[in-house]
C-alpha positions as MATLAB code, in Angstrom:
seq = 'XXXXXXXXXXXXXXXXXXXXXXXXXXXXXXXXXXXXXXXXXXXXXXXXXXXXXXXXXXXXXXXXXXXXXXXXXXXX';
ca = [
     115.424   21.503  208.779;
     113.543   25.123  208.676;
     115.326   25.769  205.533;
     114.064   22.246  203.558;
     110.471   23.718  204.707;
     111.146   26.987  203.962;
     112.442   25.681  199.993;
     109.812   22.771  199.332;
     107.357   25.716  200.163;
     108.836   28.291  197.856;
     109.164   25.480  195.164;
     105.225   24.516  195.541;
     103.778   28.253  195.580;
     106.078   29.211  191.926;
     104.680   26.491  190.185;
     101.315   26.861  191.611;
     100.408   23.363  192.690;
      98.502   22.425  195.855;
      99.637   20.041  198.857;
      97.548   17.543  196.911;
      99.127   17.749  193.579;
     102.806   17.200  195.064;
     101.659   14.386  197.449;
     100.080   12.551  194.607;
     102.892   12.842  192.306;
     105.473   11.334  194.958;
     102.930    9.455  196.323;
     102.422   10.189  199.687;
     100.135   11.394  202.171;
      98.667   15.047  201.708;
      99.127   15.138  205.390;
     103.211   13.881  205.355;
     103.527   16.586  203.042;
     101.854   19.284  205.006;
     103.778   18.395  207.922;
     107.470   18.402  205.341;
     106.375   22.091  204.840;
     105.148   23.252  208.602;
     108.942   21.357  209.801;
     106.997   19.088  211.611;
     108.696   16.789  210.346;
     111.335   15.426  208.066;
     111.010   12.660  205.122;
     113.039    9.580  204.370;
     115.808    9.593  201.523;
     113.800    7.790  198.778;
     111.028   10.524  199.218;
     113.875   13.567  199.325;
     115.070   11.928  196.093;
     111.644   11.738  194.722;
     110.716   15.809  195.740;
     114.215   16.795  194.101;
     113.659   15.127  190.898;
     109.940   15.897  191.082;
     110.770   20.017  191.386;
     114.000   19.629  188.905;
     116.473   20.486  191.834;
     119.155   18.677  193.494;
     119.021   17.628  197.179;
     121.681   20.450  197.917;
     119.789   23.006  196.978;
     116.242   21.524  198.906;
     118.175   21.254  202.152;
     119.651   24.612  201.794;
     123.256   24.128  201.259;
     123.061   25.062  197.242;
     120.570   28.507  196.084;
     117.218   27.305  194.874;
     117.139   27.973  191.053;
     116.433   31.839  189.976;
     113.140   30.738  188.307;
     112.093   28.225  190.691;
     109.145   27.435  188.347;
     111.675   26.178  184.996;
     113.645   23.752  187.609;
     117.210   23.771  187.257;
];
C-alpha cells in the first residue's frame, strides 16, 4: 500500500511530529511505525483505526481512496 506510506508520511511531516511521537501515541513500536512509512509493511485494523483517529482522517482517505485533508495539519 505505497499510497498508505506515502499519506501517514505526509500526515507526520505537516504536523511536525517524529516516528516517536506517533508510535507512542498509538502505542506501538517506533520501529512498526518506521516500517508503516518505508511500505515495509502494513498494520492491523485496530492500529489503522487508531492512526485515522489519531491524525483526524478517515481510513479512506489514509489508504488513498478519499484526498488527504487540504491542511493536513487541522485534520479533517
Amino acid at each position: 500500500m505505497k499510497i498508505f506510506a506515502e499519506n501517514l508520511l505526509a500526515l507526520r511531516k505537516a504536523r511536525k511530529l517524529t516516528r516517536q511521537v506517533v508510535a507512542d501515541a498509538v502505542r506501538i513500536s517506533s520501529k512498526s511505525y518506521e516500517r508503516y512509512e518505508k511500505d515495509e509493511r502494513d498494520p492491523s485494523l485496530p492500529v489503522l483505526c487508531i492512526l485515522a483517529d489519531f491524525y483526524g482522517v478517515t481510513l479512506d482517505q489514509l489508504a488513498g481512496r478519499a484526498p488527504l485533508p487540504e491542511n493536513p495539519d487541522k485534520g479533517v
